[in-house]
Structure formats: structure tokens, C-alpha cells
Legacy VTK file of the C-alpha trace (Angstrom):
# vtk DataFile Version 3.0
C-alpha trace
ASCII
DATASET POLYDATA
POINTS 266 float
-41.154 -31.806 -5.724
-40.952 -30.663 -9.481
-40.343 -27.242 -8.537
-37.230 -28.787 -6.598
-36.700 -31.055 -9.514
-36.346 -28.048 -11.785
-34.077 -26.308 -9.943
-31.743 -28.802 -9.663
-32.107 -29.171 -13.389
-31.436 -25.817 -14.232
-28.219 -25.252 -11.726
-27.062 -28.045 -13.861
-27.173 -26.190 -16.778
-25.608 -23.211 -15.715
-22.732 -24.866 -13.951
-21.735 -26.876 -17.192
-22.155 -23.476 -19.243
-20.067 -20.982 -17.037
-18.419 -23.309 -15.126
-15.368 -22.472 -16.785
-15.328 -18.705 -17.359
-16.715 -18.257 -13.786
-13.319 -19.669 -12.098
-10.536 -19.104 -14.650
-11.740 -15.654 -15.786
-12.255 -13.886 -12.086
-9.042 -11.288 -11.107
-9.274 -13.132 -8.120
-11.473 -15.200 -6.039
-11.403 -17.035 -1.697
-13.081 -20.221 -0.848
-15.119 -20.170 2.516
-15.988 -23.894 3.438
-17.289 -24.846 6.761
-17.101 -28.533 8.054
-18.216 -30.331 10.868
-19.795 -33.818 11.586
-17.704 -35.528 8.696
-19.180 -33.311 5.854
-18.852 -29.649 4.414
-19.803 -27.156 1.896
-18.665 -24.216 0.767
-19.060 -20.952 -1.357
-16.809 -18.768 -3.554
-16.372 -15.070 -3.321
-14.188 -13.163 -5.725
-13.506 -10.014 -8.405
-13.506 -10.042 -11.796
-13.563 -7.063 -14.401
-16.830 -6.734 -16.197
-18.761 -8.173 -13.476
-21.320 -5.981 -11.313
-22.150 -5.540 -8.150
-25.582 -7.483 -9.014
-26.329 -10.721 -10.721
-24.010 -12.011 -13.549
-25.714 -14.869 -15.222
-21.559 -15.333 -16.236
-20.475 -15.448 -12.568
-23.056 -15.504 -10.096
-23.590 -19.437 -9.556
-26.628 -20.301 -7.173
-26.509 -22.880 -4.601
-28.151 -26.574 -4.574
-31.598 -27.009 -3.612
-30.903 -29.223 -0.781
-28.612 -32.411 0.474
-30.063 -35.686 -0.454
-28.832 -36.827 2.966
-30.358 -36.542 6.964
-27.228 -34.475 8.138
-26.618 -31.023 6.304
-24.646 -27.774 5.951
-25.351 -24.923 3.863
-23.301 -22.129 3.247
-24.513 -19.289 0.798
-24.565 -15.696 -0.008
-28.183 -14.865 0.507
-29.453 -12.335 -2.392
-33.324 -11.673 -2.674
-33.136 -8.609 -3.540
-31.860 -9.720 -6.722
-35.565 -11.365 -7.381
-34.386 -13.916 -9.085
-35.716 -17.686 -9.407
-32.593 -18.422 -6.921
-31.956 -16.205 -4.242
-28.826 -18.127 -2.436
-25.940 -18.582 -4.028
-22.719 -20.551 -4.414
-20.288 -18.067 -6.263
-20.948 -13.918 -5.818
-18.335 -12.243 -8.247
-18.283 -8.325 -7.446
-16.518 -5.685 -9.440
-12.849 -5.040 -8.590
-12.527 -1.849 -6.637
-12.344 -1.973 -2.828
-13.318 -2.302 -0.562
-15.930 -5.124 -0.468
-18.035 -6.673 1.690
-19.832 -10.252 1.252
-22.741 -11.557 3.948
-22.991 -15.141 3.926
-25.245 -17.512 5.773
-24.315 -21.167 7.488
-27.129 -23.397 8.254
-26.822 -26.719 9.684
-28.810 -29.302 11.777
-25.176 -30.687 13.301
-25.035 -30.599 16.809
-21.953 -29.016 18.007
-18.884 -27.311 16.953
-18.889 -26.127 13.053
-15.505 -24.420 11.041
-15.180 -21.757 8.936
-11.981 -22.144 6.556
-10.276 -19.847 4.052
-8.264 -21.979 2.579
-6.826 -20.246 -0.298
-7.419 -16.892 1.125
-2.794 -16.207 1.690
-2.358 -17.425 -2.227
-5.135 -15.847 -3.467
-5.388 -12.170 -2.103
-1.742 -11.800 0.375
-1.524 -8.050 -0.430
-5.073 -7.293 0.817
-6.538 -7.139 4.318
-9.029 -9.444 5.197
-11.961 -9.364 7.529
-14.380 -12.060 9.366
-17.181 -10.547 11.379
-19.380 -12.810 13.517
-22.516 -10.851 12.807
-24.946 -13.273 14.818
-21.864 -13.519 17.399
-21.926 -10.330 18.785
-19.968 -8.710 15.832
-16.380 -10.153 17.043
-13.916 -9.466 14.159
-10.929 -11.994 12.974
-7.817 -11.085 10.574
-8.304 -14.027 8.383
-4.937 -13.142 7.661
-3.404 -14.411 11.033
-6.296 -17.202 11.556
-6.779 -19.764 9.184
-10.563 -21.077 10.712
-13.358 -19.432 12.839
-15.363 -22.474 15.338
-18.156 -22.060 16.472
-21.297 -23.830 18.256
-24.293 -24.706 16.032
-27.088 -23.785 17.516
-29.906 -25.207 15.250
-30.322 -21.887 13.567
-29.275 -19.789 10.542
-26.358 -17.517 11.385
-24.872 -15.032 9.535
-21.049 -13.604 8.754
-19.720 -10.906 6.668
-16.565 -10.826 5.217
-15.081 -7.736 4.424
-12.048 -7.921 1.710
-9.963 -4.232 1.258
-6.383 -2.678 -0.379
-3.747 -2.663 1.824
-2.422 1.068 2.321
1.025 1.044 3.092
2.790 3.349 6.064
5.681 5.125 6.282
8.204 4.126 9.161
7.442 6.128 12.024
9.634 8.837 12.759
12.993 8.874 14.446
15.270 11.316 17.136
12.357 13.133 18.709
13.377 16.147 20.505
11.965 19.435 22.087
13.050 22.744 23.994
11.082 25.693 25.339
12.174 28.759 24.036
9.839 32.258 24.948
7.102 29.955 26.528
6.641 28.261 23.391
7.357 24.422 22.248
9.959 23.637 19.663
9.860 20.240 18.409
12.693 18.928 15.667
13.127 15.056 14.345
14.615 12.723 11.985
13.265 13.331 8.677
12.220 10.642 7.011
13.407 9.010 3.506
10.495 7.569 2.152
10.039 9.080 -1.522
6.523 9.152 -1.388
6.428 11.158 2.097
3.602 13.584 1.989
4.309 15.499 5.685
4.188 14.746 9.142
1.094 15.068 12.172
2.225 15.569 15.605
0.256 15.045 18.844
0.600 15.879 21.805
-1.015 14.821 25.504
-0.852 15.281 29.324
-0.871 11.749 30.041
2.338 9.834 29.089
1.677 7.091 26.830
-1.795 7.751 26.012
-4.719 10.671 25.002
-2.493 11.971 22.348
-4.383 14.285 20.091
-3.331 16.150 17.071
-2.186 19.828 17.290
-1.229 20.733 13.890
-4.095 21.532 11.122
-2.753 20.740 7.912
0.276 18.283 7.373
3.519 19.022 8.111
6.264 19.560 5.262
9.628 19.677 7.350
10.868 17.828 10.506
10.238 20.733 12.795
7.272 22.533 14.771
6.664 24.846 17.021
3.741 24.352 19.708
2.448 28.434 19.941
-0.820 26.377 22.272
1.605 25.099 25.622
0.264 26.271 28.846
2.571 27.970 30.977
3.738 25.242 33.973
1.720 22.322 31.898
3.213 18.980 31.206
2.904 17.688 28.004
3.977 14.854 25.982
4.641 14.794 22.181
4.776 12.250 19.835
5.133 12.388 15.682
3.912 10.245 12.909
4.868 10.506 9.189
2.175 10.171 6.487
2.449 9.108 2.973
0.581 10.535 -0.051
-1.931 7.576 0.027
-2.689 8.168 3.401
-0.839 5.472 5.183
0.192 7.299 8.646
3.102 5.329 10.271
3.061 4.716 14.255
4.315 6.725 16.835
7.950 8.253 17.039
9.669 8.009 20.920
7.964 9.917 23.170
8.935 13.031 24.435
8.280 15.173 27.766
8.340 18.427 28.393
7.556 20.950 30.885
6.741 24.470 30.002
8.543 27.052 31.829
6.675 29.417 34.087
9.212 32.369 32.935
7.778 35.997 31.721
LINES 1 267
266 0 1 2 3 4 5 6 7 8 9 10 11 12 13 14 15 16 17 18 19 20 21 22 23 24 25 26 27 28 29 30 31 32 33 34 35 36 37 38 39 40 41 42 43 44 45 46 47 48 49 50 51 52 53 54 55 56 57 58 59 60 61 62 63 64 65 66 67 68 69 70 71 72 73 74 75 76 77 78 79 80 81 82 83 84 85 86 87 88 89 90 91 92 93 94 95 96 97 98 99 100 101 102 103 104 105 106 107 108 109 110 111 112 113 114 115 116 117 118 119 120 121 122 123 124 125 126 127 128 129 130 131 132 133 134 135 136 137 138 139 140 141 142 143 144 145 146 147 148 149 150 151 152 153 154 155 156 157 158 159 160 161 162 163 164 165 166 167 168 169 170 171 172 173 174 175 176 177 178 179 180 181 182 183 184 185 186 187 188 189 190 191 192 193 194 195 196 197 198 199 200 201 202 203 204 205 206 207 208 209 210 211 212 213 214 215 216 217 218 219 220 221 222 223 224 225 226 227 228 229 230 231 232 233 234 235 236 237 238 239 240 241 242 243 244 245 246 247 248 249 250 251 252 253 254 255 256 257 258 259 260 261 262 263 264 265
């Protein structure tokens, strides 16, 4: 019981310390609360410059020792490899650069159906993709951009999520006015070029299957709307499709399909 007591004493102290620079000052910073039987808690995860990917006395709050009540739930970022007096904690703040990942652990003697809620995930971080895995689930993923909860059944254990926060890489729109010809048993392909300013080139793919297998035929990217297949196989059917790719990697979807069948000719 003192050990308890102490903790609960010193989480005090920290809270009314950093309380203040560990929510205004973070770049930016998601609540996860789960609720069920009438009661919740919840945890923080966020960025901030000058913080590491360690402990931050600063922002790194740890959790209460316990509920004071016969129903509970705990939800915390479990850390003891930080071998620290606390190892679960309320608030993780990371450094800035993505992408990052943040394992957190519910707990809960509640029978039945518990929620997971981002609440101020689409204010807080709408230009970044964001990830819920169901570790203890069998690794199911959710956008937590197009869900606003995760339920699921309590089972009387400790079960464990991830979520996994990263930058958004934009894509070009995928190319237009597909078109190709045989000409001396060899594939000439010619499209829309694209008017993105940041266009780095263009991939191509090709298959025997229409609508699927597609793989890519051309080694290095493409510069101009054009390309000529020297690989076809004489009497072959194959199926060509282009994407455009920007210069921070984004690669757009594919263009309209086209088919083609390779002469048998000399």
C-alpha cells in the first residue's frame, strides 16, 4: 500500500508540473479512449520537437496506479524497457518524423463489448494516414480515417493494439488516352502526358490476363509519354496499362487498359 500510495503521489506531481507544456507545446497529438460499461479511460499519443523517441520527463506522463472502484479499464502505452519507476503510461510524445508507430494495451474486467475512439484524430492530424491494428485480433487493420471506433469483446485479458501514424504521399492522376500498335513485331505504346509539375516519369506494365497480373516492363522511369515493348512474343496477347509517378514517389493508379495482339508476321 505505500508503494501504491507513492505513486499516486508522485503522478501528482508531475501532472501539475508539465501538465501544461505536455499538451499545449506538442506539434500535434490523438486521444485513444475506450468505453464500455458506463466508464472509460484513455491515453494520448502525439509529436513534438525536442522530444525523443524515449522518456521525456517533459512529455511522457505515466498512468494511475489503479481505479478506486470494482469495475475498471486501463488503457496505456506499456514501456519497460524504459526502466523507469513507471513503466505504463498515459501520454507517449515521439519525435516528429514519420512514420510512427505506438503499442498500447486495454485491460478491463467488463464483460462484453469495449470501444476504441479517436476522437480528435480528423482535427488533429487530417493530412496524415492513420492506422489501427488489432494485434491480439489476428492483426486486422482499420483506416481510422474512415472509422471513427474499433468494438470489440472483452475477454478478461490484456490485449494489445498498435497504431501506426505516417505522411501522406500524394499521387499523380493516372494517365489518360492509352494506345498501342505493332510495328516490326515490336509494341509501341503512346499516352496522354500528364500536367502535374512535379511529374518525375511514367512505369508501364503489362500482363496476359486482362485486368489483373500486371507487372512492370520498363527498368528505370519513363521521361516521355511513349514506349516501345522490344520483349512481346510473337502471337502472345498482352495487356498494358500505365501509371505516372511523382518525384516523392506517389505512383498514381492505372491508365485504361489496353489489348493487343502481336502479329505472327516475319
Amino acid at each position: 500500500m505505500p508503494i501504491r500510495i507513492y505513486k499516486l503521489l508522485l503522478i501528482i506531481v508531475i501532472l501539475s508540473i508539465f501538465s501544461i507544456s505536455a499538451y499545449a507545446g506538442s506539434d500535434w497529438k490523438i486521444t485513444l479512449k475506450v468505453t464500455g460499461g458506463g466508464i472509460y479511460d484513455y491515453c494520448i499519443a502525439g509529436v513534438k520537437d525536442g522530444a525523443t523517441d524515449g522518456r521525456d520527463n517533459a512529455w511522457d506522463i505515466p498512468s494511475p496506479p489503479g481505479s478506486p472502484y470494482d469495475t475498471y479499464i486501463y488503457i496505456y502505452f506499456p514501456h519497460p524497457e524504459w526502466s523507469s519507476v513507471f513503466d505504463r503510461f498515459r501520454q507517449d510524445i515521439k519525435t516528429p518524423d514519420l512514420p510512427k508507430e505506438w503499442i498500447f494495451e486495454v485491460s478491463s474486467n467488463i464483460s462484453g463489448e469495449l470501444t476504441i475512439q479517436w476522437p480528435d484524430l480528423k482535427n488533429a492530424i487530417p493530412d496524415k494516414d492513420a492506422i489501427l491494428v488489432d494485434m491480439d485480433g489476428g492483426g486486422g487493420e482499420i483506416d481510422m480515417h474512415t472509422s471513427s471506433s474499433f468494438v470489440f469483446v472483452n475477454s478478461g485479458t490484456q490485449r494489445s493494439f498498435l497504431v501506426r501514424i505516417s505522411q501522406v504521399i500524394s499521387a499523380p492522376n493516372p494517365p489518360k488516352g492509352l494506345k498501342a500498335k505493332t510495328s516490326k513485331n515490336k509494341v509501341l505504346l503512346y499516352w496522354e502526358r500528364n500536367s502535374e509539375p512535379d511529374l518525375a516519369g511514367y512505369n508501364v506494365y503489362r500482363s496476359t490476363t486482362a485486368g489483373s497480373g500486371y507487372q512492370r516492363i520498363n527498368y528505370s522511369l519513363i521521361s516521355k509519354p511513349k514506349y516501345t515493348d522490344k520483349q512481346s512474343v510473337k502471337g502472345e496477347t498482352y495487356y498494358y496499362v500505365v501509371t505516372a509517378v511523382n518525384i516523392s514517389g506517389g505512383e498514381s493508379g492505372y491508365s485504361n487498359e489496353v489489348e493487343l495482339i502481336v502479329a505472327k508476321g516475319k
